[in-house]
N, CA and C atoms as a LAMMPS dump frame, in Angstrom:
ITEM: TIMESTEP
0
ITEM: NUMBER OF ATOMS
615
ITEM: BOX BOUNDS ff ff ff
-5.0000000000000000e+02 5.0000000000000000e+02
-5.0000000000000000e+02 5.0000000000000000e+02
-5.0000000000000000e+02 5.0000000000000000e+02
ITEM: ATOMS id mol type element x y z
1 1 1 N 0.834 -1.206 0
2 1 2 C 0 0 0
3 1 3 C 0.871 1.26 0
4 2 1 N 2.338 0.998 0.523
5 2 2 C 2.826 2.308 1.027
6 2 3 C 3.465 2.622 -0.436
7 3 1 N 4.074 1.362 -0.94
8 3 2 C 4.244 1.755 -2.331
9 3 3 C 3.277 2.213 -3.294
10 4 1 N 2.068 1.43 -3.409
11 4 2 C 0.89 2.845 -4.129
12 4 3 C 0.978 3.952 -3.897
13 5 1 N 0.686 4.223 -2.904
14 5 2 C 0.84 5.587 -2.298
15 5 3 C 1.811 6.226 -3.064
16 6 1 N 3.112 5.732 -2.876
17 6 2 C 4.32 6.846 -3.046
18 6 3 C 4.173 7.113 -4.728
19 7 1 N 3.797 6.253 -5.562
20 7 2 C 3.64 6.049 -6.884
21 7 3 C 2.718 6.727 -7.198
22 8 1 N 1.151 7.059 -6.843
23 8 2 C 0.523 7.804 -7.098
24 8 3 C 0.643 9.49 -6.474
25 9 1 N 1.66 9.474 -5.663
26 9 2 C 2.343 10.728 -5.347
27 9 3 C 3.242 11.465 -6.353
28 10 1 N 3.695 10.238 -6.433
29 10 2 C 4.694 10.944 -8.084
30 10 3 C 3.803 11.191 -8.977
31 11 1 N 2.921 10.67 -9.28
32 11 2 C 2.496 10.881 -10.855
33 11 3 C 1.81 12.297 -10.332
34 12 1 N 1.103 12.544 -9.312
35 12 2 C 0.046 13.694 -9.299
36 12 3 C 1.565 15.192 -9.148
37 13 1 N 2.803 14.665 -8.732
38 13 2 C 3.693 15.91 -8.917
39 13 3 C 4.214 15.996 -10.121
40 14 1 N 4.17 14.726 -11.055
41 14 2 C 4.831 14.535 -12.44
42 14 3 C 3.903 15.829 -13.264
43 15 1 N 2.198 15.695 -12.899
44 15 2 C 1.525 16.19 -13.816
45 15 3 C 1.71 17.707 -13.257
46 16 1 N 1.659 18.178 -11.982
47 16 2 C 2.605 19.519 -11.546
48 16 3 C 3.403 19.844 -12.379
49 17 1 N 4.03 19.273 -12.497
50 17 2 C 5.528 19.594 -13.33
51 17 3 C 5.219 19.823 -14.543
52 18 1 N 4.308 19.247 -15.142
53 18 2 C 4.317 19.187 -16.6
54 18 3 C 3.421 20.757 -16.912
55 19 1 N 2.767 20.56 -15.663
56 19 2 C 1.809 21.726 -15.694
57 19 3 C 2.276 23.169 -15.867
58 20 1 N 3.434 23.062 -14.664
59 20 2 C 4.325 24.919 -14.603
60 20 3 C 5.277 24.286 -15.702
61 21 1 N 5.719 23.707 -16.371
62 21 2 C 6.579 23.999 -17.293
63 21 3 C 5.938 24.326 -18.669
64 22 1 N 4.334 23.88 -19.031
65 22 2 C 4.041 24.3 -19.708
66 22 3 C 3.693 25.665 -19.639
67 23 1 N 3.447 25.865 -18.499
68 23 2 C 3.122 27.273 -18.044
69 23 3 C 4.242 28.512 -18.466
70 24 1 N 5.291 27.715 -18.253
71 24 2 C 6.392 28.747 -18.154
72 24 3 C 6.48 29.281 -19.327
73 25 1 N 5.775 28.205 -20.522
74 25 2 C 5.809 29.189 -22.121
75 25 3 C 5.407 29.83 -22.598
76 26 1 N 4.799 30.464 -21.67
77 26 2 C 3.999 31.458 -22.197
78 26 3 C 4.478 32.607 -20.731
79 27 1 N 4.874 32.339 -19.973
80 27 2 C 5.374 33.221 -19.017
81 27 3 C 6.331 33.835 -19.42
82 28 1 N 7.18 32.817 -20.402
83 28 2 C 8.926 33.183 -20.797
84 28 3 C 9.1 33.744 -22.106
85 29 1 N 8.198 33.52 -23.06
86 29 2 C 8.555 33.578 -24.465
87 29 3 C 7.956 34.921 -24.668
88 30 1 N 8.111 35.565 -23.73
89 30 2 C 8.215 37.487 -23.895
90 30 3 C 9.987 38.173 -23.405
91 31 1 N 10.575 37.039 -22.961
92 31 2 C 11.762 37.29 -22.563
93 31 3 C 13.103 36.415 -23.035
94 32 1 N 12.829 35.085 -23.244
95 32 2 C 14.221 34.373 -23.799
96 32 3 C 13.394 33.69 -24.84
97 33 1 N 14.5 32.909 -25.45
98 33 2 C 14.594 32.443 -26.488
99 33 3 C 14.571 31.009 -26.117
100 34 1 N 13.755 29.737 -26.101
101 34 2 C 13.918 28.508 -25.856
102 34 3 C 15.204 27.629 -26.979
103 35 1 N 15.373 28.267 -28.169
104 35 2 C 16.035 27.966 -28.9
105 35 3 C 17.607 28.02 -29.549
106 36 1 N 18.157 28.358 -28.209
107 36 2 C 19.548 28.573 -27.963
108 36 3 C 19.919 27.605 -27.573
109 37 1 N 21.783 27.524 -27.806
110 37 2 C 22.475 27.217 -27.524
111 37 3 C 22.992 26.39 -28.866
112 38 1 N 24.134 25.414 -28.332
113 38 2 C 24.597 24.544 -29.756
114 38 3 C 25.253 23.245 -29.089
115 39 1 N 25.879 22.45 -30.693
116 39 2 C 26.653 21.599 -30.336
117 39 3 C 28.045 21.707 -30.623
118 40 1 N 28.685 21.107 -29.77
119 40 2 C 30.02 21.742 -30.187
120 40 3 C 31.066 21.233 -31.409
121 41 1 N 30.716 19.791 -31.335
122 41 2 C 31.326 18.963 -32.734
123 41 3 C 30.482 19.574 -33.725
124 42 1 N 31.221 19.433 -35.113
125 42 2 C 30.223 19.598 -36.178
126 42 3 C 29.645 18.052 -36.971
127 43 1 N 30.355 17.055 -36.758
128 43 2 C 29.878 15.85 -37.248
129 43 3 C 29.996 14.779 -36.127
130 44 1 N 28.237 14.796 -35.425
131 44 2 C 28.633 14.329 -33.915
132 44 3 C 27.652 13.1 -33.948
133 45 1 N 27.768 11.975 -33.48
134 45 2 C 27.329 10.582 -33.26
135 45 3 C 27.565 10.189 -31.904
136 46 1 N 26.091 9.515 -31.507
137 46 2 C 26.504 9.477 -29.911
138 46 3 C 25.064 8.146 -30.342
139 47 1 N 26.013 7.287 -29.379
140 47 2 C 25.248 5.702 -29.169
141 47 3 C 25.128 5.324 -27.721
142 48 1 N 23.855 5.476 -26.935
143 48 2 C 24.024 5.756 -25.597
144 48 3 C 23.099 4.284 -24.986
145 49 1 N 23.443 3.662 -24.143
146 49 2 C 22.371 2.84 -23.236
147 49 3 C 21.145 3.469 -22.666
148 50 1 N 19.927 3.258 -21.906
149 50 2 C 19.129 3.655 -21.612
150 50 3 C 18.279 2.82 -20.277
151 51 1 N 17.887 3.09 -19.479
152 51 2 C 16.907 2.62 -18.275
153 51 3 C 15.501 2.656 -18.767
154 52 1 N 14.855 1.933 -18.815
155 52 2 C 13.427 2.119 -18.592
156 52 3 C 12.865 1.632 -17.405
157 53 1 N 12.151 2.728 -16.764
158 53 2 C 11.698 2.708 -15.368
159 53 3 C 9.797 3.625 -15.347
160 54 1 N 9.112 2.416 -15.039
161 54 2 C 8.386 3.262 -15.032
162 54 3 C 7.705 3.83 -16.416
163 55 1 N 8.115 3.047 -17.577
164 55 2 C 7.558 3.804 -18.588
165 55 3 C 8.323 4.988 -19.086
166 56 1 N 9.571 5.325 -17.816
167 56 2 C 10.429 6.558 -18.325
168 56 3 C 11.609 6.311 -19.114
169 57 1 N 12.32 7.021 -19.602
170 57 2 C 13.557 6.655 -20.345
171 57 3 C 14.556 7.766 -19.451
172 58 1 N 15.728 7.14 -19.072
173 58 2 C 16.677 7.279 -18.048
174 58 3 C 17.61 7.11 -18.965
175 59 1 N 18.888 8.43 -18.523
176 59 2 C 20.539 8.073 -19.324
177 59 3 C 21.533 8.286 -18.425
178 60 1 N 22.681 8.298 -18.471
179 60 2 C 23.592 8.877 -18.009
180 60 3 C 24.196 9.589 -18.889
181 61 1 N 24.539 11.092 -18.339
182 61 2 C 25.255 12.284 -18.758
183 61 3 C 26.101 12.799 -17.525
184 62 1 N 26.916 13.406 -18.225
185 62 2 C 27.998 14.258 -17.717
186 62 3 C 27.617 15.982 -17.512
187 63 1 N 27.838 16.388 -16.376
188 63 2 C 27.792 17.645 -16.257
189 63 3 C 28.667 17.986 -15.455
190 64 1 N 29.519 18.76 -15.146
191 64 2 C 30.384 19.822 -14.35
192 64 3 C 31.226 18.299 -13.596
193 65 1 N 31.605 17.796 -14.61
194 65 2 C 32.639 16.598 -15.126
195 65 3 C 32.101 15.946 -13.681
196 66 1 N 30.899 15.101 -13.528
197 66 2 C 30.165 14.394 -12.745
198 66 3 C 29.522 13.673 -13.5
199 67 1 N 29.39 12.502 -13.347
200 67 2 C 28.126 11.309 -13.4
201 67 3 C 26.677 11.637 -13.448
202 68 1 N 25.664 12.333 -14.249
203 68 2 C 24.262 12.024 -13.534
204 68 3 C 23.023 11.524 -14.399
205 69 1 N 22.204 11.263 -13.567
206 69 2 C 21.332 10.606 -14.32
207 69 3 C 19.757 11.808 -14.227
208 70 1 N 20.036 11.458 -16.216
209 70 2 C 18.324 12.47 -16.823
210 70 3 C 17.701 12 -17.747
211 71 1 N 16.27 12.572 -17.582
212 71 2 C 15.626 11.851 -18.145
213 71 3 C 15.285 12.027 -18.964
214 72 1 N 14.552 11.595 -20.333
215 72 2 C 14.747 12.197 -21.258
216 72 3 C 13.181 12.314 -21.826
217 73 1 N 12.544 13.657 -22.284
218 73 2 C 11.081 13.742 -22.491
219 73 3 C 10.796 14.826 -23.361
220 74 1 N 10.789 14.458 -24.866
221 74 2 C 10.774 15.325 -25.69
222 74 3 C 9.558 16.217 -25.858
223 75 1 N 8.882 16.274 -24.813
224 75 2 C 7.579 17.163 -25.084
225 75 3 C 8.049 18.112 -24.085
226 76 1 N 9.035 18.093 -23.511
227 76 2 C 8.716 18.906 -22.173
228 76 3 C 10.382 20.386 -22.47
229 77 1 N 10.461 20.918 -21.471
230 77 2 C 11.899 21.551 -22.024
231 77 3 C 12.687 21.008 -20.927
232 78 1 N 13.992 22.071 -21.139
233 78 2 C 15.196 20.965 -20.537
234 78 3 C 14.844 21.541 -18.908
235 79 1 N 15.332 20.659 -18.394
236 79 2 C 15.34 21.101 -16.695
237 79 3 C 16.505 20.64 -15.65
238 80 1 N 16.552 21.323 -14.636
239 80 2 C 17.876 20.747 -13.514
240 80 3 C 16.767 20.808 -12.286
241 81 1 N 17.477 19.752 -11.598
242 81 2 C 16.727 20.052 -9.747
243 81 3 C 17.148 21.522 -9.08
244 82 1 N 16.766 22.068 -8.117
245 82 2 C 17.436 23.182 -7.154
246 82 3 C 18.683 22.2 -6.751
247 83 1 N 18.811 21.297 -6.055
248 83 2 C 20.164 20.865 -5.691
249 83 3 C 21.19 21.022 -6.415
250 84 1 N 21.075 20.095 -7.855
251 84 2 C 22.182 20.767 -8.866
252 84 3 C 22.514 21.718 -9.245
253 85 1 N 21.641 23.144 -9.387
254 85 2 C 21.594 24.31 -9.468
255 85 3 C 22.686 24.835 -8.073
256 86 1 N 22.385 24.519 -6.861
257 86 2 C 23.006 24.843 -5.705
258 86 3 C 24.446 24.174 -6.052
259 87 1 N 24.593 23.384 -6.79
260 87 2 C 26.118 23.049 -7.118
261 87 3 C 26.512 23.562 -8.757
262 88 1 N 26.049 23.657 -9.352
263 88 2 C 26.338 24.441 -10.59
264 88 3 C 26.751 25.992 -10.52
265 89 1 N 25.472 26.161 -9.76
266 89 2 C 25.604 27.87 -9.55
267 89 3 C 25.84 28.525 -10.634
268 90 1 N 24.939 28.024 -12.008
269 90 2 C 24.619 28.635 -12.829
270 90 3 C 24.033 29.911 -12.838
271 91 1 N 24.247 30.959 -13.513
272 91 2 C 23.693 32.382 -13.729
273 91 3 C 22.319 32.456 -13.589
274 92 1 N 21.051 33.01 -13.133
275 92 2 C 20.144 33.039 -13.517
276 92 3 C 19.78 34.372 -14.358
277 93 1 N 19.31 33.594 -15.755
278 93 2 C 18.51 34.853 -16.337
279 93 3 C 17.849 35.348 -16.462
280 94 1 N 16.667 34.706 -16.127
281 94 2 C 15.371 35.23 -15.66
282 94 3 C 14.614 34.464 -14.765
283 95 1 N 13.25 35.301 -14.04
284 95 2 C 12.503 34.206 -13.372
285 95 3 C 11.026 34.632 -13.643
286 96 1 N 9.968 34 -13.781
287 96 2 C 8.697 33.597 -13.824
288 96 3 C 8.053 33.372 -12.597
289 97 1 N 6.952 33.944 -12.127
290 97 2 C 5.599 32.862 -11.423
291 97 3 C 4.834 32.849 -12.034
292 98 1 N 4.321 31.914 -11.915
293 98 2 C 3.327 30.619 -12.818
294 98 3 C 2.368 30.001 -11.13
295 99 1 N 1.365 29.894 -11.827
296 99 2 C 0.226 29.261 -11.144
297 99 3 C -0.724 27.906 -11.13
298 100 1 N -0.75 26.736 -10.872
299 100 2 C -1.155 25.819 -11.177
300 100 3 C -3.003 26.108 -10.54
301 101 1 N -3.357 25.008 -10.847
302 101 2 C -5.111 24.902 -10.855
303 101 3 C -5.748 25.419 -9.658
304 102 1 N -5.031 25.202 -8.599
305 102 2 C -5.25 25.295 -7.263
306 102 3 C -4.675 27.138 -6.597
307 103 1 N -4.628 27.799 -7.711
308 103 2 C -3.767 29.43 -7.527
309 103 3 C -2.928 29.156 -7.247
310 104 1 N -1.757 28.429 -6.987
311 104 2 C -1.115 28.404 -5.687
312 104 3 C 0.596 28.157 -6.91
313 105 1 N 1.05 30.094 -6.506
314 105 2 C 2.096 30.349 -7.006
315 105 3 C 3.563 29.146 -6.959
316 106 1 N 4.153 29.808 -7.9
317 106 2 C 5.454 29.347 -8.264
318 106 3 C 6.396 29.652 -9.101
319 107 1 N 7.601 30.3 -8.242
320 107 2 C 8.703 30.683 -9.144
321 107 3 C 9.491 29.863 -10.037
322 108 1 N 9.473 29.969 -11.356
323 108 2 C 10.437 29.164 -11.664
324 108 3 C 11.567 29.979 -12.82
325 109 1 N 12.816 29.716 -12.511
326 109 2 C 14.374 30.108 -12.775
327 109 3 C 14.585 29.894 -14.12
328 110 1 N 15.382 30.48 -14.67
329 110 2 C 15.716 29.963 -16.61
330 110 3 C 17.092 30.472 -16.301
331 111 1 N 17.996 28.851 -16.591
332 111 2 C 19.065 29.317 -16.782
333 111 3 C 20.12 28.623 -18.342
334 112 1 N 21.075 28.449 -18.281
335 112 2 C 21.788 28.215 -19.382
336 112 3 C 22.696 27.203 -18.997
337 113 1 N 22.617 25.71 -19.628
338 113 2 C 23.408 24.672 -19.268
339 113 3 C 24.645 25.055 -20.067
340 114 1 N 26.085 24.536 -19.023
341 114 2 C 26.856 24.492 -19.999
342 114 3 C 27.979 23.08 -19.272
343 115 1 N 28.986 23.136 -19.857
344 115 2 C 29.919 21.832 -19.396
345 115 3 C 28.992 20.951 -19.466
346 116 1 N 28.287 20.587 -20.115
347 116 2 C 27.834 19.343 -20.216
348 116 3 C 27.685 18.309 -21.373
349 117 1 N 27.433 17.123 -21.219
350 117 2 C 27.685 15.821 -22.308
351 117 3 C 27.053 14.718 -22.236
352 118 1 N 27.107 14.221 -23.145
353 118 2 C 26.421 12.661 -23.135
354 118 3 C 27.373 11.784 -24.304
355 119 1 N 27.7 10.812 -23.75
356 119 2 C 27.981 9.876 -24.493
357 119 3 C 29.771 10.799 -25.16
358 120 1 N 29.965 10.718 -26.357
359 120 2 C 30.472 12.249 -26.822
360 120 3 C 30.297 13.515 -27.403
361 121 1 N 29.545 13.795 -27.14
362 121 2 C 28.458 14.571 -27.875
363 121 3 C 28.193 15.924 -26.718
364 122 1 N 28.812 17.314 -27.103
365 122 2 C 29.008 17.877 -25.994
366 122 3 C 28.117 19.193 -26.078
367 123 1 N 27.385 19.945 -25.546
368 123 2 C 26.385 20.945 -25.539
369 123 3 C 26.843 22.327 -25.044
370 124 1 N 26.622 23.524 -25.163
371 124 2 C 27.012 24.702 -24.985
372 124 3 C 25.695 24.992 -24.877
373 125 1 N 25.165 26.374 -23.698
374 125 2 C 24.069 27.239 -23.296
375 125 3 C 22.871 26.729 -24.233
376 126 1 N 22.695 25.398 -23.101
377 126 2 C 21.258 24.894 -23.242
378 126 3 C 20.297 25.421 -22.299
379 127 1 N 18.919 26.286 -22.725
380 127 2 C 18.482 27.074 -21.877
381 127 3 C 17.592 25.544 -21.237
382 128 1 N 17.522 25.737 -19.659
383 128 2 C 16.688 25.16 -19.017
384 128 3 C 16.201 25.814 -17.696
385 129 1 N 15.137 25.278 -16.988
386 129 2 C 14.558 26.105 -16.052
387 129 3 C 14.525 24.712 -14.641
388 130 1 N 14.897 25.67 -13.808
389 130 2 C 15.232 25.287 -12.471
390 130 3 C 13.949 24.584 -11.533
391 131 1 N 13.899 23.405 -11.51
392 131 2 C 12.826 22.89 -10.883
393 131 3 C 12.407 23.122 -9.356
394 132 1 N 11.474 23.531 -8.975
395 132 2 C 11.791 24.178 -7.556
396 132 3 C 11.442 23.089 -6.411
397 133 1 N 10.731 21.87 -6.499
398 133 2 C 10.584 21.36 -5.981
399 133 3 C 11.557 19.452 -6.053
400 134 1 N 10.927 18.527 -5.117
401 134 2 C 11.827 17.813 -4.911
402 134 3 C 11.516 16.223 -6.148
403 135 1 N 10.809 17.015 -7.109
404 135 2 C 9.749 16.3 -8.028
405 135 3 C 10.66 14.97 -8.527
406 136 1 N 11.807 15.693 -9.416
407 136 2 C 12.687 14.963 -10.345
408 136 3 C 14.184 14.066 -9.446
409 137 1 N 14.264 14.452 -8.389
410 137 2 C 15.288 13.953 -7.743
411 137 3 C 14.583 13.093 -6.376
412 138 1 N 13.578 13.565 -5.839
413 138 2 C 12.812 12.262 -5.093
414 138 3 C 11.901 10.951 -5.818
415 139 1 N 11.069 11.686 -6.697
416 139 2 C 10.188 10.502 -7.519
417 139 3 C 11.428 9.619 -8.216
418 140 1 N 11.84 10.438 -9.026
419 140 2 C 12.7 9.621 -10.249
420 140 3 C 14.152 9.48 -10.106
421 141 1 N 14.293 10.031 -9.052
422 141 2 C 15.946 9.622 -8.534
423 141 3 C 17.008 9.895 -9.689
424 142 1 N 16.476 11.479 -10.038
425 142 2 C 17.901 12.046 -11.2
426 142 3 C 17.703 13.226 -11.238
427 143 1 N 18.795 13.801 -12.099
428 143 2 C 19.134 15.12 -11.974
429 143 3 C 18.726 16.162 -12.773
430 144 1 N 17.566 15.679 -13.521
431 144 2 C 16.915 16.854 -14.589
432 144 3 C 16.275 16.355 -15.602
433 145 1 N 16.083 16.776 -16.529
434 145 2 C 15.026 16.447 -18.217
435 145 3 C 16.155 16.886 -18.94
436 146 1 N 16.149 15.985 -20.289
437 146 2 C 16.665 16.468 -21.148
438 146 3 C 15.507 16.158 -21.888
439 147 1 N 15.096 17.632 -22.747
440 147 2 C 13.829 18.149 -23.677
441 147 3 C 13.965 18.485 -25.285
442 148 1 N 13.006 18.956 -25.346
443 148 2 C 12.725 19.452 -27.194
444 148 3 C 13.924 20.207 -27.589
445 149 1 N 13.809 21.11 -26.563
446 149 2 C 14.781 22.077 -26.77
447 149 3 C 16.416 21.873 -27.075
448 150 1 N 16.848 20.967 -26.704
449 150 2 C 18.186 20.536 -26.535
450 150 3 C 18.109 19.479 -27.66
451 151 1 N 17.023 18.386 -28.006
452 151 2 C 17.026 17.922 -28.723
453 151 3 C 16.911 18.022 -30.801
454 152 1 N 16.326 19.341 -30.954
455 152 2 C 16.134 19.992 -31.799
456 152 3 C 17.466 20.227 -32.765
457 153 1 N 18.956 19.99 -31.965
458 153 2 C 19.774 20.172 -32.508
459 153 3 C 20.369 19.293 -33.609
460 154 1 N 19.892 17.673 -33.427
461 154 2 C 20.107 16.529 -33.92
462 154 3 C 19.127 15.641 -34.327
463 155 1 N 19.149 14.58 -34.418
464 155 2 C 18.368 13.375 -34.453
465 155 3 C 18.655 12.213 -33.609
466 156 1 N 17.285 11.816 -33.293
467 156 2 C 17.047 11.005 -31.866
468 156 3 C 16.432 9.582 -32.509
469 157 1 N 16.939 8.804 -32.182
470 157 2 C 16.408 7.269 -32.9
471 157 3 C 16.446 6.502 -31.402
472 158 1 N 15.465 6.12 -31.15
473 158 2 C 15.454 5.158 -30.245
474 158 3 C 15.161 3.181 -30.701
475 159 1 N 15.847 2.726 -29.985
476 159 2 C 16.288 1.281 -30.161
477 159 3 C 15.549 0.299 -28.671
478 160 1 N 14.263 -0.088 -28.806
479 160 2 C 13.89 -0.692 -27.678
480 160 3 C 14.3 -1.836 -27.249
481 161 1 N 14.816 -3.054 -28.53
482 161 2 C 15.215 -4.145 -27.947
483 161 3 C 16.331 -3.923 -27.1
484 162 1 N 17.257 -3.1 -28.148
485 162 2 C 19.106 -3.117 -27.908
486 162 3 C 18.9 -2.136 -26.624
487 163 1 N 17.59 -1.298 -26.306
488 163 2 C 17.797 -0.444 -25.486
489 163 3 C 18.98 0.679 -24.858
490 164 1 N 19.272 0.985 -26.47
491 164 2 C 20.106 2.474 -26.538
492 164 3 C 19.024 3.856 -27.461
493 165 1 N 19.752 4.593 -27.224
494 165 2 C 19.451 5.848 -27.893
495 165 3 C 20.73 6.28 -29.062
496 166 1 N 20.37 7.004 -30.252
497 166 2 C 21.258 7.234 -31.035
498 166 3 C 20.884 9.069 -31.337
499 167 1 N 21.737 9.674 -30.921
500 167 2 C 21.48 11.296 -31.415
501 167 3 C 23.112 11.553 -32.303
502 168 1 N 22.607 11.905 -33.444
503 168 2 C 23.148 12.234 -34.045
504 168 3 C 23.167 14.032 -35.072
505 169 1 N 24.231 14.277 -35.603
506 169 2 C 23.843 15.469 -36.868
507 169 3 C 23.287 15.179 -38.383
508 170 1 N 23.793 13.806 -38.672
509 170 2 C 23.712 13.093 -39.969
510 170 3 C 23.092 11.696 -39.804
511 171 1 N 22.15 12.536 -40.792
512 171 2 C 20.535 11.644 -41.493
513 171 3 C 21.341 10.498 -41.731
514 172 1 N 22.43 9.75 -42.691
515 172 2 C 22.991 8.932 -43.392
516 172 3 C 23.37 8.02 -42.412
517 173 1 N 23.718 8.175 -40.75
518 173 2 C 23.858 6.97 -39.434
519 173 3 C 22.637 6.463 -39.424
520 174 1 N 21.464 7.248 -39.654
521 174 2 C 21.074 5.867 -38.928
522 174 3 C 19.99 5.115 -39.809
523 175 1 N 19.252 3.708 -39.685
524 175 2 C 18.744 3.017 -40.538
525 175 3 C 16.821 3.897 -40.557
526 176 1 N 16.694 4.24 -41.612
527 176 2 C 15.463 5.021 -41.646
528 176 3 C 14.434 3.818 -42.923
529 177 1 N 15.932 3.421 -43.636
530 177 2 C 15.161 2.542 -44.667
531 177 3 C 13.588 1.704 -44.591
532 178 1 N 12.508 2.496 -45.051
533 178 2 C 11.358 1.662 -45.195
534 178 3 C 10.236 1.73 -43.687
535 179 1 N 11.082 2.715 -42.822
536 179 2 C 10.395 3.098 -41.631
537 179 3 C 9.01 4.148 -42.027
538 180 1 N 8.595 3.889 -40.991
539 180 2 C 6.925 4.886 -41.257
540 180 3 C 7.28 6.476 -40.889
541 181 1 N 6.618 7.018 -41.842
542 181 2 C 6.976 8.508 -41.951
543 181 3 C 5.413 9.599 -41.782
544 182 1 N 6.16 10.68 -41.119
545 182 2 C 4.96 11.428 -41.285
546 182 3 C 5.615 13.071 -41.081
547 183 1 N 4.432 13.959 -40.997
548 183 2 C 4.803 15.533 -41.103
549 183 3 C 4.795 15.527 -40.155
550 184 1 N 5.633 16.603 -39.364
551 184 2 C 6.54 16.876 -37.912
552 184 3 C 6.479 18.414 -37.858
553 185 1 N 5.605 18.875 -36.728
554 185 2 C 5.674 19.973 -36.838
555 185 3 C 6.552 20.985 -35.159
556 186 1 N 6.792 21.911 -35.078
557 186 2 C 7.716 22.031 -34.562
558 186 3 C 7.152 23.509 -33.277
559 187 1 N 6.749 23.189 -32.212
560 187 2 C 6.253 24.482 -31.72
561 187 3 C 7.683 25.705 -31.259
562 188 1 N 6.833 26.292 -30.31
563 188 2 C 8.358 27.723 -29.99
564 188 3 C 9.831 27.136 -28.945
565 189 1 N 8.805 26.048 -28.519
566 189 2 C 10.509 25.289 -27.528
567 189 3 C 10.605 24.436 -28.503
568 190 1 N 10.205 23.924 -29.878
569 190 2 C 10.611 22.492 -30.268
570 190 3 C 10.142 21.19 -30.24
571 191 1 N 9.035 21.651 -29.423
572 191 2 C 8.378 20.396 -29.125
573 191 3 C 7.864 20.106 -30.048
574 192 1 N 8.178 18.386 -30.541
575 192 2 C 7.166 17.489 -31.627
576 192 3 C 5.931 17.632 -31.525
577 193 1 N 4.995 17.585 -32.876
578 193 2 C 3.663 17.403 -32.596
579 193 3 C 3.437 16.879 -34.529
580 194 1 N 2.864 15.708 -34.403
581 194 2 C 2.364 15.082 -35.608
582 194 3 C 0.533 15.095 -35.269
583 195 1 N -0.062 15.052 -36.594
584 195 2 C -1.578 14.937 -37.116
585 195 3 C -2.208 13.468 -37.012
586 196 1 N -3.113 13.858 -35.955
587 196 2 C -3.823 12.024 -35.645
588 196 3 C -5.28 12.175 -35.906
589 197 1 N -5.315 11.363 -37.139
590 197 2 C -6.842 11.301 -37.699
591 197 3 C -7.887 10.354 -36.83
592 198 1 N -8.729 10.919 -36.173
593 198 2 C -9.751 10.557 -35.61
594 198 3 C -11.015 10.033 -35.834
595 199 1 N -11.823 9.396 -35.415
596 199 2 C -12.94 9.025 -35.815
597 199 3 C -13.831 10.234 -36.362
598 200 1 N -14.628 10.006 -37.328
599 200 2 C -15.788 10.744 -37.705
600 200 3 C -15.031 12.235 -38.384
601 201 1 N -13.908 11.703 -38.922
602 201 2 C -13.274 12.826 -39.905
603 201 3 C -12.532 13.739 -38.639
604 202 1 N -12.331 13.582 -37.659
605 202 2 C -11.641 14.305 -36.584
606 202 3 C -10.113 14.67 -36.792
607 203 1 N -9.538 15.64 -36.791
608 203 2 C -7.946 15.724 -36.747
609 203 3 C -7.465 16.375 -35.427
610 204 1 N -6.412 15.769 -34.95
611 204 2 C -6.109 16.49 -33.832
612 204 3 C -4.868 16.531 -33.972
613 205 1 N -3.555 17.024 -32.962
614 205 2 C -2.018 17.018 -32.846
615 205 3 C -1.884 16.997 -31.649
């Protein structure tokens, strides 16, 4: 029971989370740019292992030449815990309050990743926003999201048997041959969104 509990605790802070970060796009996109930063190789290939927990997809990356583990959720933007932030001591460039269903305020931080990596594949001022609560490092036991935003730079192929990830710059790595295709459209952080035909002539994204 105590494990239900804690499980349906996470998910009702997961959907928190999802909530002020969507929030934040429209809080923020009068002030930064979700679409900064870069990569630093110009012809970069990265073949990474992966966790699935939970339905989540888990990696290990490198930041401020440390070990940590993030998660990876292309609908969402990039994010760090306050703890890592308290050891990064990244700049802040701006801040937001945002309000979830219940009124009940919340600041949240935008800052700029840097020293950081995966696999070899190395990133410069990836904007992400500072999670204020203990959401991503108590539920999911890691150190942030890696999002649209960061992902936008490359291509992301995921491998469920072999259970790796492949991000790359060049279309020509990886096997696309005869795979199902569709139109990809691209909002202001990057986030994917494809056309799903519905019953009774319905279209949605």
């Amino acid at each position: 029971m105590k494990n239900r509990n804690r499980k349906e605790y996470c998910l009702k802070l997961w959907s928190f989370f999802l909530l002020i970060t969507l929030g934040s796009i429209s809080a923020f996109s009068q002030k930064v740019d979700y679409n900064q930063g870069s990569v630093v190789q110009t012809n970069f290939y990265s073949e990474m292992p992966y966790e699935s927990i939970n339905g989540k997809i888990i990696i290990t990356a490198e930041l401020g030449g440390k070990k940590r583990r993030f998660l990876i959720d292309t609908g969402s933007l990039c994010a760090i815990t306050e703890v890592l932030q308290s050891e990064m001591k990244y700049p802040i460039l701006t801040e937001s309050t945002v309000r979830d269903i219940n009124e009940q305020s919340t600041v949240l931080k935008y800052i700029a990743l840097d020293k950081f990596q995966f696999a070899n594949t190395e990133f410069n001022r990836i904007p992400a926003v500072v999670f204020p609560q203990n959401i991503l490092s108590d539920c999911f036991k890691i150190d942030g999201i890696l999002g649209s935003n960061l992902f936008r730079l490359g291509l992301l192929q995921f491998n469920s048997q072999k259970k790796t990830i492949i991000f790359t710059g060049e279309r020509s790595k990886l096997n696309l041959e005869g795979k199902p295709k569709d139109e990809l459209k691209l909002d202001e952080q990057s986030g994917p969104h494809i056309r799903v035909d519905l019953a009774n002539g319905i279209q949605d994204e």
